[in-house]
C-alpha positions as CSV (number, residue, x, y, z in Angstrom):
1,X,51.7,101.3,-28.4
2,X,53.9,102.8,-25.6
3,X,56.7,100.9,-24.7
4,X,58.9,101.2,-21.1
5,X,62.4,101.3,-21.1
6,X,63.3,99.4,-18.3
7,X,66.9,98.7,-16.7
8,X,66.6,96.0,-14.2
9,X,69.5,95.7,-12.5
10,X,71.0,93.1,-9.9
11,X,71.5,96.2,-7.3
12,X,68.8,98.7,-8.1
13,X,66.1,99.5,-11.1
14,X,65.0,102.3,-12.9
15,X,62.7,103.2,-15.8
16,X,62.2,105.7,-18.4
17,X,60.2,107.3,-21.4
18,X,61.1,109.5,-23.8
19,X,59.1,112.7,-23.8
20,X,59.3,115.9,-25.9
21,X,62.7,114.1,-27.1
22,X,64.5,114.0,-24.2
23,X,64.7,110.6,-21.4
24,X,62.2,111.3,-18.5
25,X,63.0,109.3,-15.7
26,X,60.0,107.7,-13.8
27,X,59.7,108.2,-10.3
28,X,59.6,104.7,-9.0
29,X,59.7,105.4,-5.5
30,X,58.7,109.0,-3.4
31,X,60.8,111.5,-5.2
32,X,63.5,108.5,-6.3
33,X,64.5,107.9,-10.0
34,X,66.0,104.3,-8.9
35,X,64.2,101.4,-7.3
36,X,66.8,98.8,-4.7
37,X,65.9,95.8,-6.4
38,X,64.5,94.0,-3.3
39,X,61.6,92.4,-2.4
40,X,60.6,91.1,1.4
41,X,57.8,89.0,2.2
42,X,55.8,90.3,5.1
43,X,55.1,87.1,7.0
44,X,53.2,89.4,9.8
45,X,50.9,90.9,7.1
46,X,51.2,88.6,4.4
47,X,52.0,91.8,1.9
48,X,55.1,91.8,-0.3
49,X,57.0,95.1,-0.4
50,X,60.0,96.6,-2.7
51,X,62.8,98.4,-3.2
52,X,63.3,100.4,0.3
53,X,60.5,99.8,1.7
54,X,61.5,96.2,1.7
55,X,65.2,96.9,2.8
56,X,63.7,98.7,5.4
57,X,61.6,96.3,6.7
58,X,64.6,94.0,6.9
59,X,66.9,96.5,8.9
60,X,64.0,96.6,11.4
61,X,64.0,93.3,12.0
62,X,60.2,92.5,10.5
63,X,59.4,88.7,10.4
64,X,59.7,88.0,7.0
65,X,61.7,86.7,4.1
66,X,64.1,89.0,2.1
67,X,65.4,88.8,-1.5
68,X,67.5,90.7,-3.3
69,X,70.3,90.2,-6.9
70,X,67.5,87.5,-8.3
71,X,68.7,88.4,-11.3
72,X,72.0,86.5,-10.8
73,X,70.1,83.7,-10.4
74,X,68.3,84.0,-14.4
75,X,69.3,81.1,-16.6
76,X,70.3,78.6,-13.3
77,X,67.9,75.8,-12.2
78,X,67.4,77.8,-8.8
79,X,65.0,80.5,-10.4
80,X,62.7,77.8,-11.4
81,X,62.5,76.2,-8.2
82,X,59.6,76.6,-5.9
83,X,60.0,77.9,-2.3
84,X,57.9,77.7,0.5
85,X,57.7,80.9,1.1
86,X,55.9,81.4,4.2
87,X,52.0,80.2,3.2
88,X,52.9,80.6,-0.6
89,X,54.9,78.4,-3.3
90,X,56.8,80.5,-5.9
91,X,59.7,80.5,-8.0
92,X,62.2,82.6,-8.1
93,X,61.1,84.2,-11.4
94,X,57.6,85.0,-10.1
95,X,59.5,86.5,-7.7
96,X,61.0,88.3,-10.5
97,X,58.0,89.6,-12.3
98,X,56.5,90.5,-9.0
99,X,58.9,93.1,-8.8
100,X,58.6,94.3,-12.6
101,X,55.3,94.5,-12.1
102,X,55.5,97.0,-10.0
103,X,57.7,98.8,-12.0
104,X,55.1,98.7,-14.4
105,X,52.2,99.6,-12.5
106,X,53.8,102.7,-10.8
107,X,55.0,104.1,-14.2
108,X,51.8,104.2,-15.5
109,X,50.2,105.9,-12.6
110,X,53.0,108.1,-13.2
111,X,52.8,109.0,-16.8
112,X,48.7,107.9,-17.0
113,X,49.6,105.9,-19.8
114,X,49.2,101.6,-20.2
115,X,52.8,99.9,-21.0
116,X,52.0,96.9,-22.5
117,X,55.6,96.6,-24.4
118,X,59.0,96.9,-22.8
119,X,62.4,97.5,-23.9
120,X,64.7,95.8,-21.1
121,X,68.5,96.1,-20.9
122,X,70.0,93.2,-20.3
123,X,74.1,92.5,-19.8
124,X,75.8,91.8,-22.7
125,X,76.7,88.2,-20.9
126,X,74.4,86.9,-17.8
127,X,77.2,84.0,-17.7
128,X,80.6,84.7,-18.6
129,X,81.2,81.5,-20.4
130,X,78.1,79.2,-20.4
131,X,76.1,80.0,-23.2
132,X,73.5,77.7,-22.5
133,X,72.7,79.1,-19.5
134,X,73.4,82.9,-21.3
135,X,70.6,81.9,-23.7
136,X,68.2,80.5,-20.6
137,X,68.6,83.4,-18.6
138,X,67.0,85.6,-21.1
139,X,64.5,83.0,-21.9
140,X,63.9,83.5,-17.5
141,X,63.7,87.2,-17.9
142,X,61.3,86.9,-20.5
143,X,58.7,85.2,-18.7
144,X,59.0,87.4,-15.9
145,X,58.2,90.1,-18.1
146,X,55.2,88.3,-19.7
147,X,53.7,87.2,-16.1
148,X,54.2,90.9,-15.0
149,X,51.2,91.9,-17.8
150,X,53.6,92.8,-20.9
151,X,52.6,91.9,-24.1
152,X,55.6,91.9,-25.9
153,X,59.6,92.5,-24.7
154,X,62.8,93.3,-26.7
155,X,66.4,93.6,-25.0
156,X,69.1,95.5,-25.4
157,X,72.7,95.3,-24.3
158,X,73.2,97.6,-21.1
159,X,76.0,99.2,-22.3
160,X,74.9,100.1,-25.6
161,X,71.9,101.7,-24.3
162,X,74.2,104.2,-22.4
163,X,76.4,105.0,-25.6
164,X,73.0,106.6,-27.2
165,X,73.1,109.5,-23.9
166,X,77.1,109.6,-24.1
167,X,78.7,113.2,-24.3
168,X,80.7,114.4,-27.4
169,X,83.6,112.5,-28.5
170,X,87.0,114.0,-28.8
171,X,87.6,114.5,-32.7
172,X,88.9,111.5,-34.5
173,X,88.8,109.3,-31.5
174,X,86.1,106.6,-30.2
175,X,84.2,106.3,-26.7
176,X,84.1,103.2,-24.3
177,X,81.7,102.3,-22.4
178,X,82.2,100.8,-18.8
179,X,79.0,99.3,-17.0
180,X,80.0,97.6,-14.0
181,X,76.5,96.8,-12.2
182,X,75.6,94.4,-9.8
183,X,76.4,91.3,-11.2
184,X,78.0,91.9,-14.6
185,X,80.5,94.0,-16.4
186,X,79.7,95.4,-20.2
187,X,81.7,97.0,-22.8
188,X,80.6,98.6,-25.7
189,X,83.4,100.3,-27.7
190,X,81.3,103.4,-29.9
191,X,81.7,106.1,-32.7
192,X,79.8,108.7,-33.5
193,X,78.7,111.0,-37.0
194,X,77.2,114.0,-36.0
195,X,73.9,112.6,-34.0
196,X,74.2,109.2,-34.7
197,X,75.9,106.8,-32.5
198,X,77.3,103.3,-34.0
199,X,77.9,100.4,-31.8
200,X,81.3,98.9,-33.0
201,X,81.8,95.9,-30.6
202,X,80.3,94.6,-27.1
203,X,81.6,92.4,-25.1
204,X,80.7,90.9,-21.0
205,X,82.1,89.3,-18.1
206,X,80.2,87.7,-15.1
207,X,81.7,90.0,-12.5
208,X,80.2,92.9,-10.3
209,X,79.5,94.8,-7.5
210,X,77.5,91.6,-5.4
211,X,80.9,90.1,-6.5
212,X,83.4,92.9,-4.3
213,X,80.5,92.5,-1.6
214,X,81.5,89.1,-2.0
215,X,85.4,89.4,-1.6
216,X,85.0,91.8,0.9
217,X,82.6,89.9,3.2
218,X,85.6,86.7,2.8
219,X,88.4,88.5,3.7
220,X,87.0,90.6,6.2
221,X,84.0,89.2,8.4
222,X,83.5,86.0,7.6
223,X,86.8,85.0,9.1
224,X,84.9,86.2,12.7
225,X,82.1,84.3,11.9
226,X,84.9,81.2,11.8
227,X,85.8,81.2,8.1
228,X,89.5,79.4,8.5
229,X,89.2,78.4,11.7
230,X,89.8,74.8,12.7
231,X,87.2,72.2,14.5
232,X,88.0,68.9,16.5
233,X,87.1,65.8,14.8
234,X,83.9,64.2,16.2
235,X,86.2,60.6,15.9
236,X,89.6,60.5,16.6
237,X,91.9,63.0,16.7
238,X,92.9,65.7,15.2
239,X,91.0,69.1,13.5
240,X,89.8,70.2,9.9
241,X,88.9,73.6,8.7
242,X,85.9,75.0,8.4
243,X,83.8,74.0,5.0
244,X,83.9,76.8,2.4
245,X,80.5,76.4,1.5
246,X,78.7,77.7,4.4
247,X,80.8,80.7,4.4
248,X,80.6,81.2,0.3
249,X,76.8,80.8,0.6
250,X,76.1,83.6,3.5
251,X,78.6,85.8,1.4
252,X,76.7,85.8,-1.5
253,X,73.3,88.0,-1.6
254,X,71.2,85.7,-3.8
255,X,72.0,82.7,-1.8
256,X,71.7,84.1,1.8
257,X,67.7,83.4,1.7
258,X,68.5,79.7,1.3
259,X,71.0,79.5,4.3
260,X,67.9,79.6,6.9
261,X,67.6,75.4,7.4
262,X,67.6,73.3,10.3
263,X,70.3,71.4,8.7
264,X,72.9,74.5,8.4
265,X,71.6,75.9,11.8
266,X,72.8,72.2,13.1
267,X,75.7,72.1,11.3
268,X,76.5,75.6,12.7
269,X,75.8,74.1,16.4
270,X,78.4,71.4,15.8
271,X,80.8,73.9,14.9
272,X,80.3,76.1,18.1
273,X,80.2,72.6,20.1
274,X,83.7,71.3,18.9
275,X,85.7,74.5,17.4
276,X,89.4,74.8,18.7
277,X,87.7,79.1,19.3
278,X,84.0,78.2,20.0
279,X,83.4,81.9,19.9
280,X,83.2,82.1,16.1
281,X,81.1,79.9,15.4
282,X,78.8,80.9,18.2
283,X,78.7,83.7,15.6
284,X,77.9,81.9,12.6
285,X,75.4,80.2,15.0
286,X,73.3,83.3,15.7
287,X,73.8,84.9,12.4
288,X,71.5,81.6,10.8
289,X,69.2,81.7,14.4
290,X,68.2,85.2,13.6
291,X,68.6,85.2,10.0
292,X,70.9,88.4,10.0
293,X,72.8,87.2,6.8
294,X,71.4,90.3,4.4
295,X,72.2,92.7,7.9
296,X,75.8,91.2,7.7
297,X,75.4,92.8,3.7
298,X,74.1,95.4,4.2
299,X,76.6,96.2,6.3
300,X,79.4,95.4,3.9
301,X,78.0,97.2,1.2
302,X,78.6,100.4,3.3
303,X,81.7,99.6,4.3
304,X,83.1,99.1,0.8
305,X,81.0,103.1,0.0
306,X,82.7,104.6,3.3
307,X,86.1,102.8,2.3
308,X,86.1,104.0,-1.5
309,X,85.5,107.7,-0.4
310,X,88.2,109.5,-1.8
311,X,89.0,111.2,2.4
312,X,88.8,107.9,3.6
313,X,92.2,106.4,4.9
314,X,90.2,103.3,6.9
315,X,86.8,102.3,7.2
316,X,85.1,99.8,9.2
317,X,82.4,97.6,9.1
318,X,79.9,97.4,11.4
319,X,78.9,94.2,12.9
320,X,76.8,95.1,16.4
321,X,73.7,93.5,15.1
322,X,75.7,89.9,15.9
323,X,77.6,91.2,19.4
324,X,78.0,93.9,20.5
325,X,81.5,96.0,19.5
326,X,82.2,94.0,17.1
327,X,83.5,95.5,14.0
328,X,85.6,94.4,10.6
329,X,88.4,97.0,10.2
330,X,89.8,97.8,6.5
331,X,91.1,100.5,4.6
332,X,92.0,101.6,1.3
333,X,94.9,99.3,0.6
334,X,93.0,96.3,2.1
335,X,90.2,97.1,0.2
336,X,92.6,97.2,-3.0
337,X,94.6,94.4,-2.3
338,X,91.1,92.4,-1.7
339,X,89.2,93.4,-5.2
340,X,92.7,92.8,-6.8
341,X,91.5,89.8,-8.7
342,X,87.7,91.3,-9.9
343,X,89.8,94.9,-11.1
344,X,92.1,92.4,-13.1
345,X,89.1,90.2,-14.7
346,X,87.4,93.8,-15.9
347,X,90.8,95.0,-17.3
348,X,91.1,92.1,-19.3
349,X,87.7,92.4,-20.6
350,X,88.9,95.7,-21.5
351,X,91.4,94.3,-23.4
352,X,89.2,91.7,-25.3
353,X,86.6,94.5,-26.4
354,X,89.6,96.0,-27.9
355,X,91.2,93.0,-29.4
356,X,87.5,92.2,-30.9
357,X,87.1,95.4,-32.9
358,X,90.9,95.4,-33.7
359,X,91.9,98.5,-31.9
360,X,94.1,99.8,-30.1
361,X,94.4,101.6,-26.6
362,X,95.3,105.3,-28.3
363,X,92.2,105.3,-30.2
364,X,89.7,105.7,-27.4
365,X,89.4,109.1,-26.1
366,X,86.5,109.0,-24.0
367,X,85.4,106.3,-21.1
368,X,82.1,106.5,-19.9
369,X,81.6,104.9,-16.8
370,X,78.2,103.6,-15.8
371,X,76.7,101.6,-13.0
372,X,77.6,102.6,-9.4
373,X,80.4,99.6,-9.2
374,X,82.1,101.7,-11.7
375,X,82.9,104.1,-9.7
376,X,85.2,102.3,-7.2
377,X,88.7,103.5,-7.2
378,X,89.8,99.9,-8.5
379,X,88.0,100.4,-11.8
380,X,89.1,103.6,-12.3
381,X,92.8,102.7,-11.9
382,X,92.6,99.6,-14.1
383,X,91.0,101.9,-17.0
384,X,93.1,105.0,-16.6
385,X,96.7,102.5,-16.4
386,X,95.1,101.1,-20.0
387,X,93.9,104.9,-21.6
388,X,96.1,106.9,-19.9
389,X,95.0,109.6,-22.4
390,X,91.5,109.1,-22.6
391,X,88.8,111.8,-21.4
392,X,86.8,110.1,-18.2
393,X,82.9,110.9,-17.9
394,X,81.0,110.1,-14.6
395,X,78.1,111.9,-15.2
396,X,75.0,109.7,-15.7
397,X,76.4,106.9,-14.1
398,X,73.1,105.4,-12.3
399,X,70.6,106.3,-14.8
400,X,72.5,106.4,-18.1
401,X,71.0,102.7,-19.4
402,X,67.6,103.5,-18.2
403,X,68.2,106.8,-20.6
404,X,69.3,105.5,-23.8
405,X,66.7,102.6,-23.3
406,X,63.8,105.4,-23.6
407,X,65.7,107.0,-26.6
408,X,66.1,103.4,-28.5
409,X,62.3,102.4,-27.7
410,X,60.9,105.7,-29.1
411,X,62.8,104.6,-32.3
């Protein structure tokens, strides 16, 4: 029996297998350890392609329909809902093990060896608070895994997969781990006896790096787009602003594919037609016509990389694929000011993982962060104000779970 560990992340997905006794990662892509979890539906070719192939295909403006964070849609009724999907019907979780199947298919041409058992990381919490929809979302992943042609799947918590490939711990003192992925934030507090690594206490929030996309794409763009602006009553007079919804939607990457209707494109029209600015709107018009809502995220995502680089006093935004010269300005205090809310819900989880094992602060002397979220200056500053004292580790950040998943399936 060989069994893949698997971390399939909201954001990007990797693999591994342990071999002589060390984690080999499995080149999922040409000469890439890490697969973009995205998928786009040719509609020219009728093929469906992943990871950056499929973002690629999007940037180029290939008829099609993109997808990309469906795994923030597990345990919702959306996953199970069938989509037209050009001359196909298929839910969201087909969509789902379309994608691990590949996964599985190119690590056994890879390694020449069938995977008929997976071990898959999952977050600690899919849902911060629901646990109905915590226990349905694993149900979801599940049967993706199962359609994709495994026999059998196990899970383990993200977090505590990365505290088996963690670096020594400072004598007497404990390690935390920090996964901030795409969608979720994990916390596994961890000692260790010589080789062995014990998990003391794990705890999750629903928060991530789709979410700063998220906050990022508010503040700054979708205010040009008309997000606050203010439209003339078809009777009668006076205005009322814009409807959230619209805006929330195109901001969010697992929702953007659903934005595409006549009825939002109309909706959009009447905007442009009686907006105080018609301009706006004319943008939010044309962003739905052409369907450029994943180019508007795309776009954000590397705004937020360029704006978190540690020489970078501004960054911008680029937004020429709706009009030409148009850009969303920010830099590193906007950026700060705007993931305020997200760094405070992830220090507070903090907390609670401490409060859960009945610890204190003092008593953690390493961090391990993990997942490329992580990494943003925000995290950083909300851990280091809480373990001012603790050593920081950065190493394995992108691959760490996919790591300790091989070492845990061998076992």
């Amino acid at each position: 029996m060989n069994t893949l560990g698997i971390d399939f992340g909201t954001s990007n997905t990797s693999a591994a297998v342990l071999v002589n006794g060390r984690a080999h990662l499995i080149e999922v892509e040409a000469e890439r350890t890490t697969l973009p979890t995205s998928l786009f539906f040719d509609y020219h070719t009728g093929a469906t392609t992943y990871g950056s192939v499929a973002n690629a295909a999007l940037i180029e403006g290939r008829e099609g329909r993109f997808m990309r964070a469906l795994k923030s849609v597990l345990g919702t009724p959306l996953v199970r809902e069938q989509r037209q999907i050009h001359y196909e019907r298929l839910t969201l979780v087909e969509a789902i093990a379309r994608f691990l199947r590949v996964i599985r298919e190119r690590a056994e041409e890879t390694t020449g060896m069938p995977f008929t058992h997976a071990l898959s990381g999952r977050p600690v919490r899919f849902h911060s608070s629901n646990d109905a929809r915590n226990a349905q979302a694993e149900i979801d992943l599940r049967e993706a895994y199962m359609i994709a042609g495994f026999d059998h799947v196990d899970f383990m918590y993200e977090p505590e997969a990365a505290a088996l490939v963690a670096g020594p711990l400072p004598k007497g003192k404990l390690g935390l781990i920090i996964d901030i992925g795409g969608g979720t934030s994990d916390f596994s507090i961890f000692e260790r006896d010589e080789m062995h690594t014990r998990i003391i206490t794990s705890h999750g929030v629903r928060v991530g790096g789709t979410d700063f996309d998220k906050a990022i794409s508010l503040a700054q763009v979708m205010p040009l787009l008309g997000r606050g602006c203010e439209i003339r009553n078809e009777m009668g007079p006076g205005t009322f602003t814009a409807p959230n919804a619209i805006y929330n939607d195109l901001a969010s990457w697992e929702k953007i594919p659903f934005q595409y209707t006549p009825e939002t494109r109309r909706l959009a029209a009447r905007f442009q037609k009686r907006g105080i600015i018609s301009q706006p709107f004319k943008r939010l018009f044309d962003t739905l016509d052409m369907e450029m809502g994943h180019d508007i995220a795309f776009a954000v995502e590397a705004g937020k990389i360029r704006a978190n680089a540690p020489d970078a006093d501004s960054a911008t935004i680029d937004l020429r694929m709706i009009e030409p010269d148009l850009w969303a300005r920010m830099g590193h205090g906007n950026l700060s000011r705007v993931l305020n809310d997200h760094a405070t819900t992830i220090r507070e989880a903090a907390i609670q993982t401490l409060s859960d094992a009945d610890l204190r602060a003092d008593q953690i002397g390493q961090i391990v962060f993990v997942g490329g979220s992580s990494l943003m200056h925000v995290v950083e500053h909300a851990m280091t104000t809480l373990f001012p004292d603790a050593v920081l580790e950065r190493t394995e950040a992108f691959t760490a779970v996919a790591d300790g998943l091989a070492i845990a399936a061998a076992r």
